[in-house]
DONUVEX-247642 format. One record per residue: x, y, z of N, C-alpha, C in turn; residue in three letters; residue number from 1. Coordinates in steps of 0.05 Angstrom, whole numbers, plus 32768, in hexadecimal, padded with zeros to 4 digits. Layout:
nx|ny|nz|cax|cay|caz|cx|cy|cz|code|pos
X|Y|Z|X|Y|Z|X|Y|Z|ALA|NUM
...
//
This chain:
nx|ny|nz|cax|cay|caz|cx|cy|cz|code|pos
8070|8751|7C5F|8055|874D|7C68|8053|8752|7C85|UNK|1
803F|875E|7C8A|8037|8767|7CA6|8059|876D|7CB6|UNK|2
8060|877B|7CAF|807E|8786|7CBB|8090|876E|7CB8|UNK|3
8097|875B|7CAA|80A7|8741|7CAF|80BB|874C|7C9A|UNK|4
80D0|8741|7C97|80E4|873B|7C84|80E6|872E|7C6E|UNK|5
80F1|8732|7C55|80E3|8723|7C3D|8109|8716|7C3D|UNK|6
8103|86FE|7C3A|8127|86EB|7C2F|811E|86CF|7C22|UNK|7
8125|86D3|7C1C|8132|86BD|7C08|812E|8697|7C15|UNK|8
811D|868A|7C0B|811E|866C|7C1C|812A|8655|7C10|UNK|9
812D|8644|7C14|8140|8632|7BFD|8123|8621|7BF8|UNK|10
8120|8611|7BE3|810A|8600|7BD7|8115|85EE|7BC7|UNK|11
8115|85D9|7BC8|8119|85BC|7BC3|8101|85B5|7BAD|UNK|12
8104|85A6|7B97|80F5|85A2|7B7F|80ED|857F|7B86|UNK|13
80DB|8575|7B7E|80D2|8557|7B94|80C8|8551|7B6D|UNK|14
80DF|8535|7B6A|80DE|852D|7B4F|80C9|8511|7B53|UNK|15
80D1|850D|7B6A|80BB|84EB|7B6B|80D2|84D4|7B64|UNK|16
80CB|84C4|7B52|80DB|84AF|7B4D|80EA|84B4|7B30|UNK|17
8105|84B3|7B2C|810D|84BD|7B1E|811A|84A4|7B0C|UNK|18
8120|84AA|7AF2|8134|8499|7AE6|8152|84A7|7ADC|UNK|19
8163|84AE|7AEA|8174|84C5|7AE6|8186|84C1|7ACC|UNK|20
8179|84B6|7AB8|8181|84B5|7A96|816C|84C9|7A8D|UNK|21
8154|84B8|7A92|8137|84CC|7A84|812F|84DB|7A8F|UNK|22
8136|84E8|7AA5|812C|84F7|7AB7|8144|850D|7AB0|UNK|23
815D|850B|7AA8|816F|8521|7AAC|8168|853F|7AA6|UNK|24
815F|8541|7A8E|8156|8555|7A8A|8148|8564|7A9C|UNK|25
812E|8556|7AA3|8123|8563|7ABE|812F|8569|7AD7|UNK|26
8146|855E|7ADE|8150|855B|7AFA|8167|8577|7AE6|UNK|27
816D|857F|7AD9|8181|8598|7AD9|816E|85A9|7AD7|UNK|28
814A|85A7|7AC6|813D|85C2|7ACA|813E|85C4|7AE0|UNK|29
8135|85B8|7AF1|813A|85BE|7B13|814D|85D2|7B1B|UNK|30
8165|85CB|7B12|817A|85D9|7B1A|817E|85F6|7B0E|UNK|31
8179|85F8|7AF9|8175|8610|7AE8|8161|8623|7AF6|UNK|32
814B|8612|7AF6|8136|8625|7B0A|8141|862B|7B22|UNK|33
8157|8625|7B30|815A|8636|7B45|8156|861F|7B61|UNK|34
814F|8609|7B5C|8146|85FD|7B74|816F|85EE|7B7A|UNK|35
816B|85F2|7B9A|817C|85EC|7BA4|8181|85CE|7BB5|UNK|36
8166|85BC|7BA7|8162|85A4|7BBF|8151|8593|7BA3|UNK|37
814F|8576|7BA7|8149|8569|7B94|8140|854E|7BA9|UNK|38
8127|8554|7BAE|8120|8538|7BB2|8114|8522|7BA2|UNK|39
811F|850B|7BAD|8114|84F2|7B94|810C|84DA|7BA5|UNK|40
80FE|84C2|7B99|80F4|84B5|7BA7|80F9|8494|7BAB|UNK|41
8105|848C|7BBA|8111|846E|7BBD|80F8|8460|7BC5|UNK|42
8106|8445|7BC4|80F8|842E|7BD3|80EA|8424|7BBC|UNK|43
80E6|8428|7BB2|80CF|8416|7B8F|80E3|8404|7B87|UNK|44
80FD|83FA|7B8E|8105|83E6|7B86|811A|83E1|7B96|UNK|45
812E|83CC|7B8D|813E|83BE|7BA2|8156|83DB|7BA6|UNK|46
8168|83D2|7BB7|817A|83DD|7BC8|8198|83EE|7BAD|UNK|47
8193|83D2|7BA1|81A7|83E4|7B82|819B|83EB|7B72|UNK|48
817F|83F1|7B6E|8176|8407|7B62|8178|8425|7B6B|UNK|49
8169|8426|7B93|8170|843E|7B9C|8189|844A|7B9B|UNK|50
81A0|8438|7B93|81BA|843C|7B91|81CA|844C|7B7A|UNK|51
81BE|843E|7B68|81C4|843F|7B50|81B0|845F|7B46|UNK|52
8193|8460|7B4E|818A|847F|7B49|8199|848C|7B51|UNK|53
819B|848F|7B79|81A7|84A0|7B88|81BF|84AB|7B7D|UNK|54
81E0|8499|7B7B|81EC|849C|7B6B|81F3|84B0|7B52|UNK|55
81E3|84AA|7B42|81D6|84B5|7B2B|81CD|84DB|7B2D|UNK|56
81B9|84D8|7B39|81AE|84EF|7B3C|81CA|84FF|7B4E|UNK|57
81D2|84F7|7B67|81E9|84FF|7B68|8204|850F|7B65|UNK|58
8209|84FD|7B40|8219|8504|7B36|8209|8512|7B22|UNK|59
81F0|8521|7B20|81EC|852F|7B12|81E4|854E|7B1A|UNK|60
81DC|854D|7B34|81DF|8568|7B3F|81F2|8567|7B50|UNK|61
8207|855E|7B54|821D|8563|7B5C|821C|8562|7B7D|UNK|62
8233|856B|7B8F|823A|856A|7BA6|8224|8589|7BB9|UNK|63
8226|8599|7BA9|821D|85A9|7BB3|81F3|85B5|7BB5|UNK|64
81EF|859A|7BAA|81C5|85A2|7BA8|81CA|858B|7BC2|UNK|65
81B2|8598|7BCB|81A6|857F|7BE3|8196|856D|7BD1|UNK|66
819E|8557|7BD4|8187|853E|7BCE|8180|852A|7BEA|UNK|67
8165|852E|7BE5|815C|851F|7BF5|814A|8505|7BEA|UNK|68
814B|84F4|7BFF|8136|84DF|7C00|8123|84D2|7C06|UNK|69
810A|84CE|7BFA|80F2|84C6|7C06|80EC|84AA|7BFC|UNK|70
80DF|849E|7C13|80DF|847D|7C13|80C7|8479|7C13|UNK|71
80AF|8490|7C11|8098|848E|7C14|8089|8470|7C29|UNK|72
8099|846C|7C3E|8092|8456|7C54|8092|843D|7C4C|UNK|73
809F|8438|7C32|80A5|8423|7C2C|80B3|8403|7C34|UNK|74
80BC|8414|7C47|80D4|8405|7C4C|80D0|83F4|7C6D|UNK|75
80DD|83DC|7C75|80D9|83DA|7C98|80F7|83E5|7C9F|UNK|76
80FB|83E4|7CBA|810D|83EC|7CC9|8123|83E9|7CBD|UNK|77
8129|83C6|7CC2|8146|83C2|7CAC|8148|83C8|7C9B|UNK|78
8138|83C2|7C87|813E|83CB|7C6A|8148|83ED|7C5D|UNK|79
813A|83F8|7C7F|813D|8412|7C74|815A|841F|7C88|UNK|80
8166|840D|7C98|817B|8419|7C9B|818F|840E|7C8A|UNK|81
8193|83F1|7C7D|819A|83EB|7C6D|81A2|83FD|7C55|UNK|82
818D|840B|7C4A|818C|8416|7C32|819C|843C|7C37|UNK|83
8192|8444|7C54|819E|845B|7C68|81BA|8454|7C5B|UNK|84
81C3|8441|7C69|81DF|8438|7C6D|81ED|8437|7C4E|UNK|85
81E3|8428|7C3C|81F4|8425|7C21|81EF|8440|7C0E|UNK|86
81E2|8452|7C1C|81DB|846E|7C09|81E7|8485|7C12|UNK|87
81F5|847D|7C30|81FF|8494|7C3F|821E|84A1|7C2A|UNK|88
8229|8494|7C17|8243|84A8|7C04|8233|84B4|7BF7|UNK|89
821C|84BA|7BF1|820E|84CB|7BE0|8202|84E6|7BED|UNK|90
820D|84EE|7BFF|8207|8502|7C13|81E9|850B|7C13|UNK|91
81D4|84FD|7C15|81B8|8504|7C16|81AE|8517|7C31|UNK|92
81A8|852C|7C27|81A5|8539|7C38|818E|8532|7C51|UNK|93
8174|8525|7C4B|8161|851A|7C58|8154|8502|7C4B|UNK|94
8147|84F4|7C68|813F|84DD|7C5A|8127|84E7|7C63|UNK|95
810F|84DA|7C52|80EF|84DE|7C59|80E2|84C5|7C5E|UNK|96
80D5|84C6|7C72|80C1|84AC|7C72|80CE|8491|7C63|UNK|97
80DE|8487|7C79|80EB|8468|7C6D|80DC|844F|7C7C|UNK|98
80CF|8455|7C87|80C0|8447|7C92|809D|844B|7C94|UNK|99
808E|8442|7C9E|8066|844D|7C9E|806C|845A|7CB2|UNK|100
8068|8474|7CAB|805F|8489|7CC8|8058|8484|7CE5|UNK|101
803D|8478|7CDD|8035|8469|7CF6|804C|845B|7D09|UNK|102
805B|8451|7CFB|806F|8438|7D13|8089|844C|7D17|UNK|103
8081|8456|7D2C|8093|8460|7D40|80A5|8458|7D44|UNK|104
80A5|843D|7D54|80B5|8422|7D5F|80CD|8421|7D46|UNK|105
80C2|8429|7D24|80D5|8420|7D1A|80E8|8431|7D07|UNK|106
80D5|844B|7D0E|80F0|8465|7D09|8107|8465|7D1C|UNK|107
8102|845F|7D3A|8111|8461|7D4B|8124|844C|7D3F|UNK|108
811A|8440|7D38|8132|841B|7D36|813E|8430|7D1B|UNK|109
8132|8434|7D06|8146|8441|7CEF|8159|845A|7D00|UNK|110
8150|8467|7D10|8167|847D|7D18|817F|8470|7D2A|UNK|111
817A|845B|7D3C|8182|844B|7D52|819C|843A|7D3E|UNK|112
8192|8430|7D2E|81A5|841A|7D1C|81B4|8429|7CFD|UNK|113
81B2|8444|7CF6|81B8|8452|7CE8|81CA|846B|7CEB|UNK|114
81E1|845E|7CEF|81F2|846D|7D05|81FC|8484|7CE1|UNK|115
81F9|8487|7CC1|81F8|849A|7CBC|81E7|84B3|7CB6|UNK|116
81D3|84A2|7CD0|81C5|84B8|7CCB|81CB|84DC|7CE4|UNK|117
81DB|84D5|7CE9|81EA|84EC|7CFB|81EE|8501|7CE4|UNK|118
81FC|8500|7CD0|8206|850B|7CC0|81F3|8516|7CAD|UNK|119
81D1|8510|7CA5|81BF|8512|7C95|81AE|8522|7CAB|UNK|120
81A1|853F|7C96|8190|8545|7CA6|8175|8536|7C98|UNK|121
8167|8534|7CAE|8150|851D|7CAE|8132|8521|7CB5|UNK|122
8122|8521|7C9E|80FF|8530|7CA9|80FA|850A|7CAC|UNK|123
80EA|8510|7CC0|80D7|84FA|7CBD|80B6|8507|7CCD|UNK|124
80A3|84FB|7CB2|8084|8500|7CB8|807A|84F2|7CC1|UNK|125
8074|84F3|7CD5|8062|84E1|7CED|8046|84E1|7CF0|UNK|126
8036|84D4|7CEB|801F|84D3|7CEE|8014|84DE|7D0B|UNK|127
8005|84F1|7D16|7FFD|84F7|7D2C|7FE1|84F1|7D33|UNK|128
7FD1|84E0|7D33|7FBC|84D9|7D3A|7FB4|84E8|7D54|UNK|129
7FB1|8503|7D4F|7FA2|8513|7D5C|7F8A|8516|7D60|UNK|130
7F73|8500|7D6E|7F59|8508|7D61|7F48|8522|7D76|UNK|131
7F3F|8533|7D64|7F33|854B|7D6F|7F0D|853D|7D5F|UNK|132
7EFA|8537|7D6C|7EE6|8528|7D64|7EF6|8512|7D4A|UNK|133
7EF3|8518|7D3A|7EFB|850C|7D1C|7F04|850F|7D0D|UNK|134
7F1E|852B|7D15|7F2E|8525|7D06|7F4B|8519|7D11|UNK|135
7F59|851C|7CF8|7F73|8514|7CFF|7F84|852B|7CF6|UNK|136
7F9A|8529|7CFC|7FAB|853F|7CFB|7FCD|852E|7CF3|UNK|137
7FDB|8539|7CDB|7FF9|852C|7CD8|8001|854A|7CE2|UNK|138
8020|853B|7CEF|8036|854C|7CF9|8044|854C|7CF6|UNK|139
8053|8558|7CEB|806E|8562|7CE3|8086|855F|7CEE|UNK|140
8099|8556|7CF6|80AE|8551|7D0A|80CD|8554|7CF3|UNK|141
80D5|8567|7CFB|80F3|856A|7CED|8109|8573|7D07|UNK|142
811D|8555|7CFB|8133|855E|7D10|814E|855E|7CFE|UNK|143
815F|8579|7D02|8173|8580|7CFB|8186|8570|7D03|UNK|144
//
């Protein structure tokens, strides 16, 4: 297109909340189709559930798919380095929104007190309350 280069991008398949018994099937179409990343979605229940999915899903696409994690802002500071911390042998490639966007103050405290998160690459969506008259604007922030 317009003189650019055409390659190849990697794309991640976003399952939502999974049950990785009844869900199996779907989490290998995934893989079949070609997708190289599998995100799924924590925080809907206690700490050995996220465990016990994470785990799971895991050991079903193996060492080599990125799985990532989204907390959909569920979570406060502690709880969510807490949960950082007991999920880090599951090599998750990113965590998403473990906290409300809005609180700044308490992503910093999850990166600050989440010492595996060195090792995870990590998006977090931040709310940007940009107002141009009325609207608003979200921003994107990804750090490798």
């Amino acid at each position: 297109m317009l003189g650019g280069l055409s390659r190849p991008i990697r794309a991640y398949d976003s399952c939502g909340a999974v049950d990785p018994v009844a869900d199996e099937k779907d989490l290998r179409r995934s893989l079949d189709q070609g997708f190289r990343g599998i995100k799924i979605k924590g925080g809907d229940g206690d700490l050995d559930n996220d465990e016990r999915v994470v785990k799971a899903v895991r050991g079903l696409i193996g060492p080599d798919i990125a799985l990532m994690l989204d907390f959909n802002q569920s979570l406060n500071p502690s709880e969510a380095s807490r949960r950082i911390d007991r999920l880090a042998p599951y090599n998750l490639h990113w965590i998403e929104e473990p906290v409300p966007a809005e609180n700044l103050a308490g992503h910093a405290k999850v990166r600050a007190t989440s010492p595996h998160l060195d090792s995870v690459r990590r998006e977090l969506v931040v709310s940007a309350r940009l107002r141009r008259g009325d609207r608003v604007r979200r921003q994107r922030f990804y750090h490798a």
